[in-house]
N, CA, C and O atoms as CSV, one atom per row, in Angstrom:
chain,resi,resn,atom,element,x,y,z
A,1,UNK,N,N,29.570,82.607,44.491
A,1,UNK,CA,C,28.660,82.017,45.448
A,1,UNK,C,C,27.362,81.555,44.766
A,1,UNK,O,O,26.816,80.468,44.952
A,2,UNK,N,N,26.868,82.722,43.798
A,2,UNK,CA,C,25.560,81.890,42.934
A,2,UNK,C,C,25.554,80.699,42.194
A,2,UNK,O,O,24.682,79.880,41.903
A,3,UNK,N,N,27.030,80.840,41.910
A,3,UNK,CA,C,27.651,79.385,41.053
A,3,UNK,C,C,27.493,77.937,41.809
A,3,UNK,O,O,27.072,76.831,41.472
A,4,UNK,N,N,28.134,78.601,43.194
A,4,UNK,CA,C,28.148,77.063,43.831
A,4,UNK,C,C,26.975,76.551,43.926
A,4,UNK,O,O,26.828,75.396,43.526
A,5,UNK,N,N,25.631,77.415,44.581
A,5,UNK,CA,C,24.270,77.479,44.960
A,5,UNK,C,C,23.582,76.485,43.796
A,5,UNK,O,O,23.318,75.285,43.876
A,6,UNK,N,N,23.414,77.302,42.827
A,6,UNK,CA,C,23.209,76.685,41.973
A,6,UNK,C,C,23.650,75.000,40.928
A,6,UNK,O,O,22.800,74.332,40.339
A,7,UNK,N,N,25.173,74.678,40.974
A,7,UNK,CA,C,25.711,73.412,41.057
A,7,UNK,C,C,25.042,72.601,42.128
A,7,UNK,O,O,24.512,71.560,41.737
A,8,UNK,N,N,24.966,72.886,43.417
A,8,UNK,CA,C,24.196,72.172,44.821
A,8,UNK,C,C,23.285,71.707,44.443
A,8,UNK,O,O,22.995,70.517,44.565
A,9,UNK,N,N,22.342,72.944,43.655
A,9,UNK,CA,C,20.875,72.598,43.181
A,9,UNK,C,C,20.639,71.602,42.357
A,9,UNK,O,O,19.959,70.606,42.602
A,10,UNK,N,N,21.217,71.868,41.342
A,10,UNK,CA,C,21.291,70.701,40.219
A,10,UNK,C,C,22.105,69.282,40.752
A,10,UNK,O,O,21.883,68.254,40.112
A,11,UNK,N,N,22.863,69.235,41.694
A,11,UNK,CA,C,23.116,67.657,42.189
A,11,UNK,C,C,22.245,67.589,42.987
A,11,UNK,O,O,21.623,66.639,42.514
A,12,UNK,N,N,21.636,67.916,43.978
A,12,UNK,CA,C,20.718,67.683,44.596
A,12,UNK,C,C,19.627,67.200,43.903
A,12,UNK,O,O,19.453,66.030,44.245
A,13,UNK,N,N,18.487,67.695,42.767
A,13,UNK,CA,C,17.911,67.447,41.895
A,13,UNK,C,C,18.172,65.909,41.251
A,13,UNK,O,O,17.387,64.964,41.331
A,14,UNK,N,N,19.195,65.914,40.738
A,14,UNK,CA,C,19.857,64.621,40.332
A,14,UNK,C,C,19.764,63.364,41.277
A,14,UNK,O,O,19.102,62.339,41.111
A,15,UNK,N,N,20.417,63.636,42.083
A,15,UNK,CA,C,20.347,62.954,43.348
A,15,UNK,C,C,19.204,62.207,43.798
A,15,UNK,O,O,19.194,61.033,44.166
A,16,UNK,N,N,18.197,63.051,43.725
A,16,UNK,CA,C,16.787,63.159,44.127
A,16,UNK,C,C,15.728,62.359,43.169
A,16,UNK,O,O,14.796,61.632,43.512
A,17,UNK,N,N,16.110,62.675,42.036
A,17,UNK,CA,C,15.910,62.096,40.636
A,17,UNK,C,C,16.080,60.220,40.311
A,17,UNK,O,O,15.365,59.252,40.047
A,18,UNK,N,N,17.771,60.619,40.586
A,18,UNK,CA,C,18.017,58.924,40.401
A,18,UNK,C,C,17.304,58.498,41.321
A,18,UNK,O,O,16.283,58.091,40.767
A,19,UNK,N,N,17.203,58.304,42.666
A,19,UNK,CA,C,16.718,57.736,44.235
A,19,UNK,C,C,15.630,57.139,43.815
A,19,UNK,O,O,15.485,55.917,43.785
A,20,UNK,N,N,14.457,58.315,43.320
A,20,UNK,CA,C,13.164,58.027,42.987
A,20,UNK,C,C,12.767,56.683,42.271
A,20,UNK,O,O,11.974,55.798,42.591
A,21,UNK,N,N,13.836,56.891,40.883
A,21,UNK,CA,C,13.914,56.067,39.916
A,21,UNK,C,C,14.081,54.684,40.618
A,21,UNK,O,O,13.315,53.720,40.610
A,22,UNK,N,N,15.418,54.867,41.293
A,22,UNK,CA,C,15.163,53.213,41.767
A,22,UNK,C,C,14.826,52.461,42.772
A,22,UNK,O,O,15.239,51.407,43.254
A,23,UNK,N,N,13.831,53.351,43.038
A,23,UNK,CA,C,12.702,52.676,44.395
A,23,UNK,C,C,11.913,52.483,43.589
A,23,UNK,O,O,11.071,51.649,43.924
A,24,UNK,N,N,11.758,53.056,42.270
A,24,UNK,CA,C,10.594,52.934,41.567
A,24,UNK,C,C,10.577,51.508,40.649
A,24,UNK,O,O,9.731,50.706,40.251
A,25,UNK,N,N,12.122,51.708,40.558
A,25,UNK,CA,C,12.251,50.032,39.615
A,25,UNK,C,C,12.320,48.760,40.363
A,25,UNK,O,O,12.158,47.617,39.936
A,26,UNK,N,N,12.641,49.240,41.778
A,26,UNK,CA,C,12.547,47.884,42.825
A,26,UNK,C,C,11.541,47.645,43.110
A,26,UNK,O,O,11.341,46.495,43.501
A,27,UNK,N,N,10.301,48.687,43.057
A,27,UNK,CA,C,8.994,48.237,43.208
A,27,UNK,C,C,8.293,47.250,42.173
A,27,UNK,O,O,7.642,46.240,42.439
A,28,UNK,N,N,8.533,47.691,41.160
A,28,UNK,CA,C,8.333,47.058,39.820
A,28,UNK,C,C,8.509,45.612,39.942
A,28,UNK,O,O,7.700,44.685,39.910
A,29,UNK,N,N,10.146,45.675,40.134
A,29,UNK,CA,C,10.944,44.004,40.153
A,29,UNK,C,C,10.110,43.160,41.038
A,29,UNK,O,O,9.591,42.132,40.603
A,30,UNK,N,N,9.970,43.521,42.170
A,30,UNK,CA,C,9.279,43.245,43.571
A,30,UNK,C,C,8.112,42.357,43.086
A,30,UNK,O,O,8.016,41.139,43.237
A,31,UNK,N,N,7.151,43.276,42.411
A,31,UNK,CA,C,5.670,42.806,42.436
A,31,UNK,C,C,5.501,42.371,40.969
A,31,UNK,O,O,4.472,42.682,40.369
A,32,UNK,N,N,6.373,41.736,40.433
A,32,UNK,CA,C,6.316,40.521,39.619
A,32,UNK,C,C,6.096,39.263,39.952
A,32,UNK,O,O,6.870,38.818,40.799
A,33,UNK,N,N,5.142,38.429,39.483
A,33,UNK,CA,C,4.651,37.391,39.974
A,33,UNK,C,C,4.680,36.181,38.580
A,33,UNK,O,O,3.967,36.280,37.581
A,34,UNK,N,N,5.117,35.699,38.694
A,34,UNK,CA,C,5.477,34.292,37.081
A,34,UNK,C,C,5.093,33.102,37.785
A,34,UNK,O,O,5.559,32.451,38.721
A,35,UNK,N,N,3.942,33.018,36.918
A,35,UNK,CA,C,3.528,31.117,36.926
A,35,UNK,C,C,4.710,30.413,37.118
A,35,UNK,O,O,5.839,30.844,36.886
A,36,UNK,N,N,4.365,29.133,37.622
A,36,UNK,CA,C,5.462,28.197,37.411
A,36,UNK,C,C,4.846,27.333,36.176
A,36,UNK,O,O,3.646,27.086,36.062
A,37,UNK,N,N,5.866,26.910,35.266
A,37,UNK,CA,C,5.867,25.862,34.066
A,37,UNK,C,C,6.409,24.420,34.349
A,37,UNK,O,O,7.573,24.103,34.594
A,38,UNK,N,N,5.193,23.538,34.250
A,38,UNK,CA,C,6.276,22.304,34.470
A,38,UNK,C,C,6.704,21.848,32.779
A,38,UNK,O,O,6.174,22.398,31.813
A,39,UNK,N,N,7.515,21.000,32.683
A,39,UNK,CA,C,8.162,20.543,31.721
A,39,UNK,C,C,7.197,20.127,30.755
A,39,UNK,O,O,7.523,20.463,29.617
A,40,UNK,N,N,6.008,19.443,30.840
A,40,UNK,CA,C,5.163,19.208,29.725
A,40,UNK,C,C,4.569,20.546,29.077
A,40,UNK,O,O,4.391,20.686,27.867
A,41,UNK,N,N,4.207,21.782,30.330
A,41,UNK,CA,C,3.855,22.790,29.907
A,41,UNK,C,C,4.415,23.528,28.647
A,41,UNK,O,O,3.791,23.844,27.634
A,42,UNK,N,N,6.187,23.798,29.043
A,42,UNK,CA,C,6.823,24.635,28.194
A,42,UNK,C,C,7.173,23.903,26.789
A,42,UNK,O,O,7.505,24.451,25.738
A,43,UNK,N,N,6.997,22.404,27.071
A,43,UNK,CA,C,7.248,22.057,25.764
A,43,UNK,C,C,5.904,22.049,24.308
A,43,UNK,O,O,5.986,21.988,23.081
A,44,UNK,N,N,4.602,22.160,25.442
A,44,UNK,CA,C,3.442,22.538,24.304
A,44,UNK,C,C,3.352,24.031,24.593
A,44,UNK,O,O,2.180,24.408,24.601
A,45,UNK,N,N,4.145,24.890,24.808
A,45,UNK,CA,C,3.896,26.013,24.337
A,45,UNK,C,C,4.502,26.418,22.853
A,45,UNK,O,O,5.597,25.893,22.652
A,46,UNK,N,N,3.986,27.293,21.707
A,46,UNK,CA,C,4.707,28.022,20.421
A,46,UNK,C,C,5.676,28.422,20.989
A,46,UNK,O,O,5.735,28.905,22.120
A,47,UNK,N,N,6.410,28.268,20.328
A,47,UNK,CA,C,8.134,29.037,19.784
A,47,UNK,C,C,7.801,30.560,20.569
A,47,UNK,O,O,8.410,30.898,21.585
A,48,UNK,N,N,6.568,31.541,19.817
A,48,UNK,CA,C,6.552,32.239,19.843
A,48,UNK,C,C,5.907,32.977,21.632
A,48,UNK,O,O,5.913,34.045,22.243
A,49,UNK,N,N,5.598,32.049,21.744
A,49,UNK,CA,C,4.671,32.025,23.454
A,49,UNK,C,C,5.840,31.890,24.254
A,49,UNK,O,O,5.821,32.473,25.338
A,50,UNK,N,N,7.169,31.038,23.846
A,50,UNK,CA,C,7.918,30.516,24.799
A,50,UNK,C,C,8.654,31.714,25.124
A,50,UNK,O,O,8.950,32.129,26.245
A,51,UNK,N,N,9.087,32.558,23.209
A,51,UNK,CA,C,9.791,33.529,23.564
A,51,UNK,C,C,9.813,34.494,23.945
A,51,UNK,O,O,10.899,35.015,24.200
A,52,UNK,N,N,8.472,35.247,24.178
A,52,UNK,CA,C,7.998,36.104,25.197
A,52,UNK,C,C,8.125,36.034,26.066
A,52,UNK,O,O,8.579,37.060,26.572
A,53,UNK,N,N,7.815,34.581,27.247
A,53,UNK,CA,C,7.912,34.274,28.407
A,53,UNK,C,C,9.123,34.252,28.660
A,53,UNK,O,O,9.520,34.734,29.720
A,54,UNK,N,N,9.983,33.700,27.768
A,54,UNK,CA,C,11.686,34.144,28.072
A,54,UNK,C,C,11.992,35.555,28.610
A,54,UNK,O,O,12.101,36.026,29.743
A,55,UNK,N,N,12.080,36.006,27.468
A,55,UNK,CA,C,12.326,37.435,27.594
A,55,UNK,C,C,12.090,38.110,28.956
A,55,UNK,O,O,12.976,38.517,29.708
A,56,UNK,N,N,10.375,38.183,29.220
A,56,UNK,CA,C,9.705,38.546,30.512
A,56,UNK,C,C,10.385,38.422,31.486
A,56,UNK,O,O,10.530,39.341,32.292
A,57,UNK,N,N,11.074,36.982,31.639
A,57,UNK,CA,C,11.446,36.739,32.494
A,57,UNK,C,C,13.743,36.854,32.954
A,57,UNK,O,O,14.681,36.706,33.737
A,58,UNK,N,N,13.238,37.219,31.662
A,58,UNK,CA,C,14.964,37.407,31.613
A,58,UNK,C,C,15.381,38.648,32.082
A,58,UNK,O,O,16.455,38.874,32.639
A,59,UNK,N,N,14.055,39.843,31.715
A,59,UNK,CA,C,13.946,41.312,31.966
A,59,UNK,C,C,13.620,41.243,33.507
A,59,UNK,O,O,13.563,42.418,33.869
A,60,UNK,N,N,13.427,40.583,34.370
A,60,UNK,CA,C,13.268,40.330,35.807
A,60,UNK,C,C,14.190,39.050,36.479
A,60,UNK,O,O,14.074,38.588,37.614
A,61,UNK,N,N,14.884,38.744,35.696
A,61,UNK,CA,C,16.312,37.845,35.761
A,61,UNK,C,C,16.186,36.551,36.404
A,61,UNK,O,O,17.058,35.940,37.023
A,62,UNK,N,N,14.796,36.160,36.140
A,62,UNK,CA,C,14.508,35.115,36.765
A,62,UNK,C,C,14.352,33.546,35.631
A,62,UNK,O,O,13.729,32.595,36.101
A,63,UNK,N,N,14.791,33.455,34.580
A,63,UNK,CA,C,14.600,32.382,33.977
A,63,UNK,C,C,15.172,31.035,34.259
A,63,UNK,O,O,16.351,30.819,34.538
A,64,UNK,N,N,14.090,30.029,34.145
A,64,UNK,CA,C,14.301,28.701,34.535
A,64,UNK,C,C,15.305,27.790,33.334
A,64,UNK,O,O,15.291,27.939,32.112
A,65,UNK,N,N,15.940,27.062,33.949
A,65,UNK,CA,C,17.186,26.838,33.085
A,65,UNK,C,C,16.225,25.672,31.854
A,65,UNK,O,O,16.654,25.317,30.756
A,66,UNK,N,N,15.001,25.317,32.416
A,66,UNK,CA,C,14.277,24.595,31.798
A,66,UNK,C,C,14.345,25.192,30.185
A,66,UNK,O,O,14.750,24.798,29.092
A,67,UNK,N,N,13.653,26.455,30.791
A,67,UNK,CA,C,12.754,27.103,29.915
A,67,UNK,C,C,13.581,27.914,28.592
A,67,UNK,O,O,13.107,28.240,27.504
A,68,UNK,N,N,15.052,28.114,29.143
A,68,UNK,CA,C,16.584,28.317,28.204
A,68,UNK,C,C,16.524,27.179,26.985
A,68,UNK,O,O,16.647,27.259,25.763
A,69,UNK,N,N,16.324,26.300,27.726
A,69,UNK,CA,C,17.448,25.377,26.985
A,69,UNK,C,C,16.145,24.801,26.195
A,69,UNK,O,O,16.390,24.546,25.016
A,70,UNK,N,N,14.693,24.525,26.647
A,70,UNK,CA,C,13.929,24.221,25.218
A,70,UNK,C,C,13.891,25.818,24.520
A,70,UNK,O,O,13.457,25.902,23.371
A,71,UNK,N,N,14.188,26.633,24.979
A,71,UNK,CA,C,14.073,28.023,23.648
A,71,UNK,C,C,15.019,27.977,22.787
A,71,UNK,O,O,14.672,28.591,21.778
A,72,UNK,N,N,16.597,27.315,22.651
A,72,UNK,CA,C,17.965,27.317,22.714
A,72,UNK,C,C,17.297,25.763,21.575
A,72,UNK,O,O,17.487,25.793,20.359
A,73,UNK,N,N,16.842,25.024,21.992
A,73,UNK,CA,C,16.708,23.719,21.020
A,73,UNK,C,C,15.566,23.868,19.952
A,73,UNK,O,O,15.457,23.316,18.857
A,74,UNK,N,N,15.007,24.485,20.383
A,74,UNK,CA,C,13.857,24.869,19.345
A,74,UNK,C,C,14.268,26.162,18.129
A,74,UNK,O,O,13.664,26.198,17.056
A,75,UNK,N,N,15.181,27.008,18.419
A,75,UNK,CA,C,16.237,28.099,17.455
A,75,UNK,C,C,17.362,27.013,16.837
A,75,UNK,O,O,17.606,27.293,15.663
A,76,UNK,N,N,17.783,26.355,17.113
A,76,UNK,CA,C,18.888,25.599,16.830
A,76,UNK,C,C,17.899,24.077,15.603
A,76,UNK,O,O,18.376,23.509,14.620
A,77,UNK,N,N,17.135,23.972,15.948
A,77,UNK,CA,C,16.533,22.533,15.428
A,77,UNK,C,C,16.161,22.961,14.272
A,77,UNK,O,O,16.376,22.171,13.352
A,78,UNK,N,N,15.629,24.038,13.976
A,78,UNK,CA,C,15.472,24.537,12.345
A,78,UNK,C,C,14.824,26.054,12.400
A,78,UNK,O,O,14.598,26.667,11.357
């Protein structure tokens, strides 16, 4: 009986644990806010400016197909 009690405890815990976590990461996702880039923008941005903003935005799954494909021509061009 202490066995089961204890197993309960520790999924419960767990349980309780994950939940937290991902209300905590939907909050996160949520209150992300990204400029918009128009096309002259992303093309005078550095390589290195662009690929941050990639990333950023790849880690919140929101990237503009714009903003792919000059990062994708600018790795590829030399």
């Amino acid at each position: 009986m202490k066995r089961k009690c204890i197993y309960l405890l520790l999924i419960s815990i767990l349980v309780t644990t994950a939940s937290f976590a991902d209300i905590e990461n939907m909050t996160i996702e949520n209150s992300l806010e990204f400029e918009k880039f128009a096309n002259h923008e992303i093309s005078r941005m550095s390589t290195m400016q662009l690929q941050e903003e990639v990333e950023k935005r790849t880690n919140a799954g929101i990237v503009p197909f714009d903003m792919g494909v000059e990062l994708i021509r600018r790795w590829t061009k030399g």
